[in-house]
C-alpha positions as CSV (number, residue, x, y, z in Angstrom):
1,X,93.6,101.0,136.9
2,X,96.0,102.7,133.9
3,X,93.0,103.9,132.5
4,X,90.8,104.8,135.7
5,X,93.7,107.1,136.4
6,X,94.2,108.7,133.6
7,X,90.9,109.9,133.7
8,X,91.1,111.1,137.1
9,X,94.3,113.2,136.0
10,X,91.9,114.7,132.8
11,X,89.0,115.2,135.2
12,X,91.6,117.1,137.6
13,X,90.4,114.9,140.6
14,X,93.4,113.0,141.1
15,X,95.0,114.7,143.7
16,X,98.6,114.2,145.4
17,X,99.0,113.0,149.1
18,X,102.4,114.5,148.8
19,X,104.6,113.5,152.5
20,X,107.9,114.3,153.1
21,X,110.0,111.2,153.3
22,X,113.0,109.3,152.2
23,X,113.1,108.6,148.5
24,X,116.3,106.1,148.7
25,X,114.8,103.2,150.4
26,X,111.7,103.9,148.5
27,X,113.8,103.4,145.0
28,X,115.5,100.9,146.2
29,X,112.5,98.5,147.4
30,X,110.7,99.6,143.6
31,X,114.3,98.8,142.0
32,X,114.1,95.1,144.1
33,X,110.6,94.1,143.4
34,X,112.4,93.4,139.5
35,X,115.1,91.5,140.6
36,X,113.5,88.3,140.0
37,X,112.2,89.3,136.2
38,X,115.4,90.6,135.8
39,X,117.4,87.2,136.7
40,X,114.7,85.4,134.5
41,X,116.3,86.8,131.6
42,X,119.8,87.0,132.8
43,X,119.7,91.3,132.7
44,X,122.2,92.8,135.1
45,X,120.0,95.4,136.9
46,X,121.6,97.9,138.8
47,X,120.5,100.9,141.7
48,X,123.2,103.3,142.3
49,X,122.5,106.6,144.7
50,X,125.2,109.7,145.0
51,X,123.7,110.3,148.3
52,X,122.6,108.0,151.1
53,X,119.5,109.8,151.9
54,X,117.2,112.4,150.2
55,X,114.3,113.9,152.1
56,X,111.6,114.9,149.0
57,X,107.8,115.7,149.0
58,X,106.6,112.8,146.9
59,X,103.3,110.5,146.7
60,X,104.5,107.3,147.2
61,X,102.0,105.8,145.9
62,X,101.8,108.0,142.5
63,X,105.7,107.5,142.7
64,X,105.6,103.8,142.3
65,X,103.4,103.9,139.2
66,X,106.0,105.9,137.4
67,X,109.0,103.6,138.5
68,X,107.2,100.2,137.9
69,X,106.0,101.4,134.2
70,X,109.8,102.7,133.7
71,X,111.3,99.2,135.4
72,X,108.5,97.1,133.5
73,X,109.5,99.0,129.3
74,X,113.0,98.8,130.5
75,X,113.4,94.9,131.2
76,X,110.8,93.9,128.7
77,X,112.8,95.0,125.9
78,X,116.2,94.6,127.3
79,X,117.5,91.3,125.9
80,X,119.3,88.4,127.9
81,X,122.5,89.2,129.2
82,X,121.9,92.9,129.3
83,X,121.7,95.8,132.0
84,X,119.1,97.8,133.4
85,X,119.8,101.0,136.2
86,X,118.6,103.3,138.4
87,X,120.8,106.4,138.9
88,X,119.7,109.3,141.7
89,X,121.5,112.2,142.2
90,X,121.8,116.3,142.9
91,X,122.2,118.1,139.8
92,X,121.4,121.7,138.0
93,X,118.1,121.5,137.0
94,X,116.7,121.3,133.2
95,X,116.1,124.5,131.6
96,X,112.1,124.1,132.6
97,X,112.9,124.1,136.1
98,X,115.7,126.5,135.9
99,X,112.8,128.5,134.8
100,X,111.0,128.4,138.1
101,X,114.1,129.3,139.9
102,X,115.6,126.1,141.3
103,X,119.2,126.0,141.5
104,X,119.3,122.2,141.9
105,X,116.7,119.4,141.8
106,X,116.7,115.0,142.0
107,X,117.3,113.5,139.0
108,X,116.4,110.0,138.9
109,X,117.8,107.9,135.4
110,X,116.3,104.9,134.5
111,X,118.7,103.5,131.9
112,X,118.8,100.3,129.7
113,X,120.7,98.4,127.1
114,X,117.4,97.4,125.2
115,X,116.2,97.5,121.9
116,X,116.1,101.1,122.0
117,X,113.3,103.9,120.2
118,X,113.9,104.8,117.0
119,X,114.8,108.4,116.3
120,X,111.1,109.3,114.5
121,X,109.3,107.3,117.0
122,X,110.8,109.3,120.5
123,X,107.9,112.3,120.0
124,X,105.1,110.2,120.1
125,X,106.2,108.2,123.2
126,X,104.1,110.0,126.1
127,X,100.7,109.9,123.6
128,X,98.0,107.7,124.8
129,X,97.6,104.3,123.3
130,X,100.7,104.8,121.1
131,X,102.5,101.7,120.6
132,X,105.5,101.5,118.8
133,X,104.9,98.6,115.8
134,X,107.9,97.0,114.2
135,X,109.6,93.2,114.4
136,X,111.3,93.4,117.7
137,X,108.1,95.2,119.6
138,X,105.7,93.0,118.5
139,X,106.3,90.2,121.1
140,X,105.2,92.2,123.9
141,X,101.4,93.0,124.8
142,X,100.7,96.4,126.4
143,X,98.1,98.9,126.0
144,X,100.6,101.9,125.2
145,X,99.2,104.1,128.3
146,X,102.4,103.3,131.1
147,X,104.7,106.0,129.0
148,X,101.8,108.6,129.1
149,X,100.8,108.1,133.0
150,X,104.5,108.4,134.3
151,X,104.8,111.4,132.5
152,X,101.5,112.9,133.8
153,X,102.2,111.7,137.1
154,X,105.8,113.3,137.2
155,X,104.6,116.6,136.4
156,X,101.5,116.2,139.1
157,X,105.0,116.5,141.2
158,X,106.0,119.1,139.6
159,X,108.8,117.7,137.7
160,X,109.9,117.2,133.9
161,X,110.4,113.7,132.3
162,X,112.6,113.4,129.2
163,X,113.7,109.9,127.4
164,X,116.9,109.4,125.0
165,X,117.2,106.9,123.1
166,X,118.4,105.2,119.8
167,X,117.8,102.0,117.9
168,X,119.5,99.4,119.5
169,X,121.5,100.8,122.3
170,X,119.0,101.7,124.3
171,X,117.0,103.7,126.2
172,X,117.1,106.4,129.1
173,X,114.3,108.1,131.2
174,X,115.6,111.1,132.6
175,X,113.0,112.8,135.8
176,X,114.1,115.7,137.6
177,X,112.0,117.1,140.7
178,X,112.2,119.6,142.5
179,X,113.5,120.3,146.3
180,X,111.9,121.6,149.1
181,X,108.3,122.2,149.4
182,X,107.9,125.7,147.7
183,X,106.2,124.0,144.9
């Protein structure tokens, strides 16, 4: 379906069926539907929202392919007994979307105590089919396409994606989106 996808996004037919709506509860329920992996391994995992509600123009379906790939890396290769969060806020926008005249947008952090990226690794991260190899990757199957389809799905919203990270400490997947419905 990655894949199928993907190819809609390159053939420009995949289209968004943007609504406004709540993204809190939305979060939350994507956030909830990992609780289970994340007791399996005995991760601490975590939603935290500065604001009770936040009315955004989103596809909600789109939306939840970008938060389950982010949710799925992040638990994968966090290790027993560590923590994985979702942060949402109201904050000044990234220079790209300063850009385009926003004064404040949604930023949505998914953070984790994993293995982490290493430094030389971080550019390649949103190719197609890249996979990371080393030791402590090899373990887990994927096809190396989840990275790649958030990121083209985030910007289908208009927004920016940006992940920090650093051999093992970590990693965090910073999204900003716009407000409003100018875009």
């Amino acid at each position: 379906n990655q894949l199928l996808d993907l190819s809609k996004l390159e053939a420009g037919k995949l289209r968004l069926q943007a609504v406004c709506q709540d993204l809190i509860p939305v979060l939350r329920g994507i956030t909830s539907a990992f609780q289970s992996m994340a007791e399996k391994k005995k991760i601490d995992l975590r939603f935290h929202s500065d604001v009770e509600t936040l009315e955004l123009y989103f596809d909600q379906e789109k939306f939840e392919k970008i938060f389950y790939n982010l949710f799925s890396n992040a638990v994968k290769f966090t290790p027993k007994d560590g923590k994985v969060s979702l942060t949402i806020g109201i904050v000044a926008p990234s220079n790209s979307l300063l850009a385009e005249g926003r004064d404040r947008c949604v930023q949505i952090t998914v953070k984790d105590t994993g293995i982490g990226i290493p430094k030389d690794k971080l550019p390649y991260i949103f190719d197609r089919f890249y996979q990371i190899e080393s030791d402590s990757t090899r373990d887990f199957e994927g096809t190396g396409i989840g990275l790649s389809l958030a990121k083209e799905l985030v910007e289908l919203h208009h927004g920016i994606i940006e992940v920090k990270s650093q051999a093992g400490w970590g990693t965090e997947a910073i999204i900003q989106l716009p407000l409003g419905r100018t875009h």
